[in-house]
LUMDREN-735125 format. One line per field, with one value per residue (C-alpha): residue number from 1; residue in one letter; z, x, y. Coordinates in nm, 2 decimals, padded with zeros to 4 digits. Each point is the difference from the previous one (the first is absolute). Example, Ala and Ser with C-alpha at 12.3 -4.5 7.8 and 13.67 -1.06 7.14 Angstrom:
k <- [1 / 2]
r <- [a / s]
w <- [00.78 / -00.07]
u <- [01.23 / 00.14]
v <- [-00.45 / 00.34]
***
This chain:
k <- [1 / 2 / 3 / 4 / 5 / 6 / 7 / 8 / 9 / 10 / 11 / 12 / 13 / 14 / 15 / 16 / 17 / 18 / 19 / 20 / 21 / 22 / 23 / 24 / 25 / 26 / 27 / 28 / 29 / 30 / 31 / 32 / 33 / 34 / 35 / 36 / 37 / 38 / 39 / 40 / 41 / 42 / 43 / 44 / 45 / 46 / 47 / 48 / 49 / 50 / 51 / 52 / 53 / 54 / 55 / 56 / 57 / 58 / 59 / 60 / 61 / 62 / 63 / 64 / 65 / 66 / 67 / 68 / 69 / 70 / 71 / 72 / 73 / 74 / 75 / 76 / 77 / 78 / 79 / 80 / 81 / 82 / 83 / 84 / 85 / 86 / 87 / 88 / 89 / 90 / 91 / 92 / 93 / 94 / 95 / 96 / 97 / 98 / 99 / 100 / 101 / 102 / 103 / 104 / 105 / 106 / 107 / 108 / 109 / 110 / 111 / 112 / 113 / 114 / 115 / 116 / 117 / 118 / 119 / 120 / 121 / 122 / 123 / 124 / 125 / 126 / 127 / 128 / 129 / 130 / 131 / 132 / 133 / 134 / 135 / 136 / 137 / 138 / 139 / 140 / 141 / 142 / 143 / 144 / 145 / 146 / 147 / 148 / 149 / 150 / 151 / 152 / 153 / 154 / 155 / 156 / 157 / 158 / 159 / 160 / 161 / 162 / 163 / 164 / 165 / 166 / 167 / 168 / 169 / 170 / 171 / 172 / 173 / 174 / 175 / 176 / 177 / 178 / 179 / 180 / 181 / 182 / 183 / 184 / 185 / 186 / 187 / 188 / 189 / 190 / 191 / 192 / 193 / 194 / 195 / 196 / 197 / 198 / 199 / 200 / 201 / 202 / 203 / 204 / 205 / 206 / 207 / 208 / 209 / 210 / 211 / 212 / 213 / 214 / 215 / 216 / 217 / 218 / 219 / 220 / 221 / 222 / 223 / 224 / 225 / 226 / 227 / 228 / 229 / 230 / 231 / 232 / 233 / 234 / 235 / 236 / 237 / 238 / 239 / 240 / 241 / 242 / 243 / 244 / 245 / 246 / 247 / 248 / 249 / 250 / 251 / 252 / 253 / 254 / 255 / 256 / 257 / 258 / 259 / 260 / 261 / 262 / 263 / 264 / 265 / 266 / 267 / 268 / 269 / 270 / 271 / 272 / 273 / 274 / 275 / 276 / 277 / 278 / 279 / 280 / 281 / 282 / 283 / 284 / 285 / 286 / 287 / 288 / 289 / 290 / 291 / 292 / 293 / 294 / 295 / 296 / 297 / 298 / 299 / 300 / 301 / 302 / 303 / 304 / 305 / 306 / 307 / 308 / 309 / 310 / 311 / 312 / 313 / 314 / 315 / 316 / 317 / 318 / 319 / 320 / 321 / 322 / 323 / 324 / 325 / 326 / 327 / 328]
r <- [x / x / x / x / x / x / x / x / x / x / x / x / x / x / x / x / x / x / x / x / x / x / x / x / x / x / x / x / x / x / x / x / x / x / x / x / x / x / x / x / x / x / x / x / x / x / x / x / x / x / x / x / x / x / x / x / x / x / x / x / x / x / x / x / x / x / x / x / x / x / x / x / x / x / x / x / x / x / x / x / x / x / x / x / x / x / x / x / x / x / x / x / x / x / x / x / x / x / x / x / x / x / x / x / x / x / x / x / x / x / x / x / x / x / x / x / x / x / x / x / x / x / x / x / x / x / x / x / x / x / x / x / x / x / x / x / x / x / x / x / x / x / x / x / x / x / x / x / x / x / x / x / x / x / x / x / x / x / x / x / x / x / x / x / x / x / x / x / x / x / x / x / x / x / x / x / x / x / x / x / x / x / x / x / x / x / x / x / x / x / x / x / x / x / x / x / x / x / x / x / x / x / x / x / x / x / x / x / x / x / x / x / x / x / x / x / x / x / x / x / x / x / x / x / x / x / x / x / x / x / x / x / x / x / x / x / x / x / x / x / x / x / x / x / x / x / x / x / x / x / x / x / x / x / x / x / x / x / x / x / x / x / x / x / x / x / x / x / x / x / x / x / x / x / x / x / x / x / x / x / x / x / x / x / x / x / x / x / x / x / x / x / x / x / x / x / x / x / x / x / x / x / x / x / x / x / x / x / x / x / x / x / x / x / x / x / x / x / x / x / x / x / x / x / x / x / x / x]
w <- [02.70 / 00.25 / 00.25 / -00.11 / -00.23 / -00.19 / 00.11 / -00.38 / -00.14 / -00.06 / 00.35 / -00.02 / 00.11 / 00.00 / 00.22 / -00.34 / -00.17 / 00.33 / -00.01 / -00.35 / 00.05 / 00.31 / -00.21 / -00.30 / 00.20 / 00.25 / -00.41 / -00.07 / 00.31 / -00.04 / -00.32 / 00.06 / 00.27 / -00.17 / -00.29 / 00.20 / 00.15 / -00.31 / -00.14 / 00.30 / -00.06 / -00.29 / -00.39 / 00.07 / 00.34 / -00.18 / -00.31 / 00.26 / 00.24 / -00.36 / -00.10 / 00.30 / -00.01 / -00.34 / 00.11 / 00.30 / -00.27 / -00.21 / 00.28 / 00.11 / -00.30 / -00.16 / -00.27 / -00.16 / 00.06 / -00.24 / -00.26 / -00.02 / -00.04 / -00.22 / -00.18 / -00.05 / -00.02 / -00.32 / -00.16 / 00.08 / 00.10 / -00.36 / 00.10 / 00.40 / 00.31 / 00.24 / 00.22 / -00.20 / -00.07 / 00.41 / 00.04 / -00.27 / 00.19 / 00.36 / -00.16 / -00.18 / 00.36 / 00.15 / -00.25 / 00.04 / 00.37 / -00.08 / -00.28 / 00.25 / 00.26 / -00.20 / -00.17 / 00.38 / 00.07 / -00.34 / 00.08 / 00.28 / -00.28 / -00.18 / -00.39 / 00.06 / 00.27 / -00.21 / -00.31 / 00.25 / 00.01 / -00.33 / -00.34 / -00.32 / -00.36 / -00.31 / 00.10 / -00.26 / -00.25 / 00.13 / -00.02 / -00.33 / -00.07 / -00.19 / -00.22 / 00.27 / 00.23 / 00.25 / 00.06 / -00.17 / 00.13 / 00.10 / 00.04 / 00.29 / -00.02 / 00.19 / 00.28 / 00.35 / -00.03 / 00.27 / 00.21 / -00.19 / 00.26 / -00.04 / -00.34 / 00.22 / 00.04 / -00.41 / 00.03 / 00.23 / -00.25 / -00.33 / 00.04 / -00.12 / -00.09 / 00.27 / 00.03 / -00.03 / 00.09 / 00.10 / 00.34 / 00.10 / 00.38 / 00.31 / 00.35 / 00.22 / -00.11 / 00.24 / -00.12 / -00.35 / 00.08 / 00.15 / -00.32 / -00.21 / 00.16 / -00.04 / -00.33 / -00.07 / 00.17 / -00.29 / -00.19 / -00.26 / -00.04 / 00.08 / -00.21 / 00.16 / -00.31 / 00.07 / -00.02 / -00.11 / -00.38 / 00.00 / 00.24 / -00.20 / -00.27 / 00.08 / 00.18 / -00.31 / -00.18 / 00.20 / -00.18 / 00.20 / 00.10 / 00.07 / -00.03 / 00.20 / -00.05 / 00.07 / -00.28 / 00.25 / 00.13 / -00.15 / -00.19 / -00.05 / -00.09 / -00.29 / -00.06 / -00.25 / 00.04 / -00.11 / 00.06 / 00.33 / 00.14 / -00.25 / 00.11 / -00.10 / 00.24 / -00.01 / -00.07 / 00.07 / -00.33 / 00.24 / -00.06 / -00.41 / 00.04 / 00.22 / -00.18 / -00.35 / 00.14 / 00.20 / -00.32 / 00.25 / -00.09 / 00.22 / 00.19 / 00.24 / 00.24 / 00.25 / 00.37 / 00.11 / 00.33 / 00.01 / 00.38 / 00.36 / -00.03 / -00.32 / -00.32 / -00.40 / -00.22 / -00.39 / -00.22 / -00.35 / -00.36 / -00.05 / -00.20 / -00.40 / 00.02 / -00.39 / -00.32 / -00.34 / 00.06 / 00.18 / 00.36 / 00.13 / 00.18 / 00.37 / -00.01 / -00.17 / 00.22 / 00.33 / -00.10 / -00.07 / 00.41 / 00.10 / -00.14 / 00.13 / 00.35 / -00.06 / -00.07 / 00.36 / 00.18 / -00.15 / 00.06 / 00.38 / 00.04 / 00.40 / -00.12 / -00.07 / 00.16 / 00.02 / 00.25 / -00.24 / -00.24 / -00.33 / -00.19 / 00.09 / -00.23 / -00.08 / 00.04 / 00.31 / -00.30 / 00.03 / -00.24 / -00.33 / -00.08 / -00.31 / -00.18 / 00.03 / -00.15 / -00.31 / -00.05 / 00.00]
u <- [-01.77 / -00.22 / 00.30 / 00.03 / 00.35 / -00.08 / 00.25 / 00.01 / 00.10 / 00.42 / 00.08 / 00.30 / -00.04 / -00.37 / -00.15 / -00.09 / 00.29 / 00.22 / -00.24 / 00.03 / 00.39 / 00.04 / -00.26 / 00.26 / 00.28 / -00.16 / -00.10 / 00.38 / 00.14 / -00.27 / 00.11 / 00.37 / -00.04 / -00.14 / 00.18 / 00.30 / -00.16 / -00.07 / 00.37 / 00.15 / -00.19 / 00.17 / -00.19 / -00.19 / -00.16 / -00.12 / -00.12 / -00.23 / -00.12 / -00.11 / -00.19 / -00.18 / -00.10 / -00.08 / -00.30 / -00.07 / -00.05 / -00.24 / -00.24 / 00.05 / 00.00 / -00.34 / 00.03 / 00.28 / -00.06 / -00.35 / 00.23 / 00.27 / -00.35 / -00.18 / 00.30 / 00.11 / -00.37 / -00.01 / 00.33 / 00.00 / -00.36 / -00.07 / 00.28 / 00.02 / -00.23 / -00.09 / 00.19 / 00.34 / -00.05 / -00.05 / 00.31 / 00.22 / -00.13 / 00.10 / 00.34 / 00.02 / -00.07 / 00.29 / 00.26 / -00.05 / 00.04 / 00.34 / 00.07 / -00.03 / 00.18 / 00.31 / -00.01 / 00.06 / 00.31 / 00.10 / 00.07 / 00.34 / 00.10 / 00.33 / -00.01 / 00.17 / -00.28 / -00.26 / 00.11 / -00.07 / -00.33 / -00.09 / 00.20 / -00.03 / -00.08 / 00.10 / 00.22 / 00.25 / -00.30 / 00.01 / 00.37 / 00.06 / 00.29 / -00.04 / 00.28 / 00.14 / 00.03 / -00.31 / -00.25 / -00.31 / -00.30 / -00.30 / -00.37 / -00.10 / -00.39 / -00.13 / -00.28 / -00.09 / 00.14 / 00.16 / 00.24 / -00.09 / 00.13 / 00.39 / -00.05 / 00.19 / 00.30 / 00.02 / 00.34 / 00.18 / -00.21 / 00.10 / 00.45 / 00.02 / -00.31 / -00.20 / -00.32 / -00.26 / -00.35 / -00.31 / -00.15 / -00.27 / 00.06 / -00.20 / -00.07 / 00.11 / 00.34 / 00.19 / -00.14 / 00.04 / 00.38 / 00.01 / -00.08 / 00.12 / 00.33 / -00.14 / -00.06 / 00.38 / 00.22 / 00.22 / 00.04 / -00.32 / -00.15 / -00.36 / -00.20 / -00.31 / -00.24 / -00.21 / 00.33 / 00.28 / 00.00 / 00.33 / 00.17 / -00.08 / 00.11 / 00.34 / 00.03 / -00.06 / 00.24 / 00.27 / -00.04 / 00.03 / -00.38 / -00.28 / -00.30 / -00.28 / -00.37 / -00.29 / -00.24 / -00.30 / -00.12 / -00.37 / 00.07 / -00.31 / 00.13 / 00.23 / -00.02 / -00.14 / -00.24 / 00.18 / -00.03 / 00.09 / -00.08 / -00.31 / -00.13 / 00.12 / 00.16 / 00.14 / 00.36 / 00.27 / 00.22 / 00.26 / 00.24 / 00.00 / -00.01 / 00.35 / 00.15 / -00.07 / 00.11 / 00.37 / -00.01 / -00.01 / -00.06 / -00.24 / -00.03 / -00.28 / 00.12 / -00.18 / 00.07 / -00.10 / -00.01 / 00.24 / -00.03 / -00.05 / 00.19 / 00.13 / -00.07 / 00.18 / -00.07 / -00.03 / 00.12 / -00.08 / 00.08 / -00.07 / -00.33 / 00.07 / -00.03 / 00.00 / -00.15 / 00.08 / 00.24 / -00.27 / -00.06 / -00.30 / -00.28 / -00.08 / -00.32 / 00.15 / 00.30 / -00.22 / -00.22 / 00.34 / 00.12 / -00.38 / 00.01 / 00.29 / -00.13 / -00.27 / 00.19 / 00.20 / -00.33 / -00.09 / 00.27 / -00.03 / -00.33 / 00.09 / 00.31 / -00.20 / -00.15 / -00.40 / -00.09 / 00.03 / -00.29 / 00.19 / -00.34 / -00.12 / -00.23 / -00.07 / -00.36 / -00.03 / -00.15 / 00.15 / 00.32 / -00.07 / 00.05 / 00.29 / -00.25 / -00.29 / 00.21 / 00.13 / -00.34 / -00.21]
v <- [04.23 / -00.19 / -00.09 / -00.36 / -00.16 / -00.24 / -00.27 / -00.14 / 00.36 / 00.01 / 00.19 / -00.19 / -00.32 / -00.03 / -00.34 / -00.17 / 00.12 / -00.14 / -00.34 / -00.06 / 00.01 / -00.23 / -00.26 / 00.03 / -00.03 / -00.30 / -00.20 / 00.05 / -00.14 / -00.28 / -00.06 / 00.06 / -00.27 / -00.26 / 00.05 / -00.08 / -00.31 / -00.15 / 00.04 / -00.16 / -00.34 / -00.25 / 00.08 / -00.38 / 00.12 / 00.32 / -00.17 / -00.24 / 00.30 / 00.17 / -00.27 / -00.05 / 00.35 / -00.03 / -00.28 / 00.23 / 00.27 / -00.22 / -00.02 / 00.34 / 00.19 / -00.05 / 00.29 / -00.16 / -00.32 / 00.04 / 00.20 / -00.31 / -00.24 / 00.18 / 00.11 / -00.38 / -00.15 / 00.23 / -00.11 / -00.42 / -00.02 / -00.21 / -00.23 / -00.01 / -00.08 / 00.25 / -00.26 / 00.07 / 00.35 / 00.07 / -00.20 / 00.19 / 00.33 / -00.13 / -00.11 / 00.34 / 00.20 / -00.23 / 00.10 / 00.36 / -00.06 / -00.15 / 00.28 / 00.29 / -00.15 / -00.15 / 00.34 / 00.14 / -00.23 / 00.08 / 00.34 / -00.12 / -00.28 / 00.09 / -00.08 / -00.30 / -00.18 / 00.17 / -00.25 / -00.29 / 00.09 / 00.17 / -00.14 / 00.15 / -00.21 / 00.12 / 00.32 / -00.02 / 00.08 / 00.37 / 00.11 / 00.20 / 00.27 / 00.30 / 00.10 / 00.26 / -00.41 / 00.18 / -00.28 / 00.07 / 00.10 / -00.27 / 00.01 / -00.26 / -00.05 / -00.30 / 00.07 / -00.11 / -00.37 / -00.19 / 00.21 / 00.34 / 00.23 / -00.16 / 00.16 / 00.29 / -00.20 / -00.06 / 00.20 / -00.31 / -00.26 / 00.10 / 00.13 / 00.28 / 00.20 / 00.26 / -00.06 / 00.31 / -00.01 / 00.26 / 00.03 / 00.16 / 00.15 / -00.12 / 00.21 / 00.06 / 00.13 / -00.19 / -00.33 / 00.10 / 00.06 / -00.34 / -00.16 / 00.23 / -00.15 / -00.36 / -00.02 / 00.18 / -00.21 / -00.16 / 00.33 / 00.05 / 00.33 / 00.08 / 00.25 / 00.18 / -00.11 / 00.35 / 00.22 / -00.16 / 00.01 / 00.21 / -00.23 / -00.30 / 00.20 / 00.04 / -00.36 / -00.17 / 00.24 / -00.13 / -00.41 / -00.31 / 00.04 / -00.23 / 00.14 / -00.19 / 00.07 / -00.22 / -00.07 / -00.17 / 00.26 / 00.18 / 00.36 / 00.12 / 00.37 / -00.03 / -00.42 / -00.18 / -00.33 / -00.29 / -00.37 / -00.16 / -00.35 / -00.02 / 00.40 / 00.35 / 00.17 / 00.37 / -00.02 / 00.26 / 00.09 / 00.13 / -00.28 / 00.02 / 00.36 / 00.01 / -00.26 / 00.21 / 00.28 / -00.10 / -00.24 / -00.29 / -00.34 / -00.19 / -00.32 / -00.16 / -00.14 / -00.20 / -00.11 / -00.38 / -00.15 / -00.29 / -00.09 / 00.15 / 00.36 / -00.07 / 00.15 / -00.02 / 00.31 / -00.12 / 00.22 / -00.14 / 00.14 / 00.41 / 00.07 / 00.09 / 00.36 / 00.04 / -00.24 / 00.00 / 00.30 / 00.23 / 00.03 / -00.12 / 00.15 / 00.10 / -00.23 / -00.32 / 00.00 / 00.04 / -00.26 / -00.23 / 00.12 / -00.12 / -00.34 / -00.07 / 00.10 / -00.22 / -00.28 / 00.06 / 00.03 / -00.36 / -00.19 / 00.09 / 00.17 / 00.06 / 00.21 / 00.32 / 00.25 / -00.10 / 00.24 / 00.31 / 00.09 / -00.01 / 00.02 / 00.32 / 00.12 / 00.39 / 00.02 / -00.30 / -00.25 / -00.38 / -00.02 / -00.13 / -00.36 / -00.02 / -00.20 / 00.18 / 00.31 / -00.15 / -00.17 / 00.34]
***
């Protein structure tokens, strides 16, 4: 009791309490704002403004621009130039340019435009009826390919079926909202991946589900090392694990680039879940979902997501070579 208030103690509205709202609310606006300039402008205007930030990003964003070159020096460094790999990188920073602002527009597109931009291959592999007639549930596992974040408008993309896919929340609230609201438009459900096991619970009670999860990213917790792109890399078993327990069967689908703002999701056959009468394991079906990410990221190495480090490693070592493993 020394006379003075602390002005960042709860007396109501405290100065930083008061600051910290006005900055919130001042991002939101700023957001809100250019969020409403980009939908105004046609999907080809926004797909060039992304990519020219994408190269602006390359320059300016030296953390990830040594991830997506180391990352790609280690995987095609045997078989391309320095000269190529650089220009794969470049390439790879202007697609995610045009990824993030097309996923923007996408948000004012009605399922009908959205088709225009964003086509679907293989669809009628996933339909199935169960003998009440409710469509059967799926397991969507592909990664960061392509457009990944029109993965939200899979309910508009593949008639009938509601998408459901975990989230993990951002701050401040009011931009969390805002994309919250984004990444809902045609209808899916969104499951907070921290809290929402009973939600996703009951949603996938209901049929008519697509589950999507992404199988690129490191899981160093509960993973297991498996082989990717000629390294082991920490691999989530969530998607096996879902699919096993909704008894889901599960495909890998994967997004390409087919021309400026325009994308075409493959769909491809479902994995086997089961051989010689007996359901196979967590590990050999992950390592079946990893191969055939693999093959996506050679076909069109610029497709993927470079500037993540999918090779972490639990004690900071290098990742170990495939080879070297089975030769020891």
């Amino acid at each position: 009791m020394n006379g003075t208030i602390d002005l960042c103690e709860p007396h109501g509205y405290s100065h930083c309490g008061l600051g910290r709202l006005i900055m919130e609310h001042f991002l939101y606006l700023l957001a809100r704002t250019f969020l409403a300039f980009i939908q105004a402008l046609p999907i080809r205007w926004v797909a060039r403004m992304g990519r020219c930030g994408g190269a602006l990003a390359f320059w300016l964003d030296a953390r990830h621009r040594r991830v997506a070159l180391k990352n790609l020096t280690m995987c095609f460094g045997h078989e391309k130039s320095p000269t190529e790999i650089r220009a794969i990188a470049k390439e790879n920073f202007r697609r995610l340019g045009e990824v993030y602002g097309c996923a923007m527009k996408s948000m004012v597109m009605n399922d009908a435009e959205l088709l225009k931009v964003f086509s679907v291959k293989g669809a009628e592999a996933v339909r199935a009826v169960d003998a009440e007639g409710r469509l059967v549930n799926r397991v969507f596992t592909g990664g960061h390919f392509g457009n990944f974040e029109l993965a939200n408008r899979m309910s508009a993309l593949i008639p009938g079926y509601q998408a459901v896919a975990t989230y993990r929340g951002i701050r401040p609230p009011k931009l969390d909202q805002l994309v919250y609201r984004m990444r809902t438009v045609s209808g899916n459900i969104l499951v907070d991946r921290r809290t929402g096991a009973d939600d996703l619970k009951r949603a996938m009670a209901e049929g008519g589900k697509l589950l999507i999860l992404a199988s690129d990213q490191a899981d160093r917790s509960g993973g297991i090392e498996l082989p990717f792109l000629g390294y082991y890399a920490w691999t989530t078993r969530a998607p096996v694990i879902l699919a096993m327990r909704y008894k889901c069967v599960i495909f890998v689908p994967i997004c390409y680039r087919v021309g400026l703002g325009q994308w075409v999701l493959e769909v491809g056959e479902p994995l086997r879940m089961e051989e010689n009468g007996k359901r196979r394991g967590v590990e050999d079906l992950m390592r079946d979902i990893n191969a055939a990410l693999e093959a996506g990221v050679r076909r069109d190495p610029a497709n993927w997501f470079w500037v993540h480090d999918r090779w972490k490693t639990k004690n900071r070592q290098p990742p170990r070579a495939v080879e070297e493993s089975t030769a020891v």
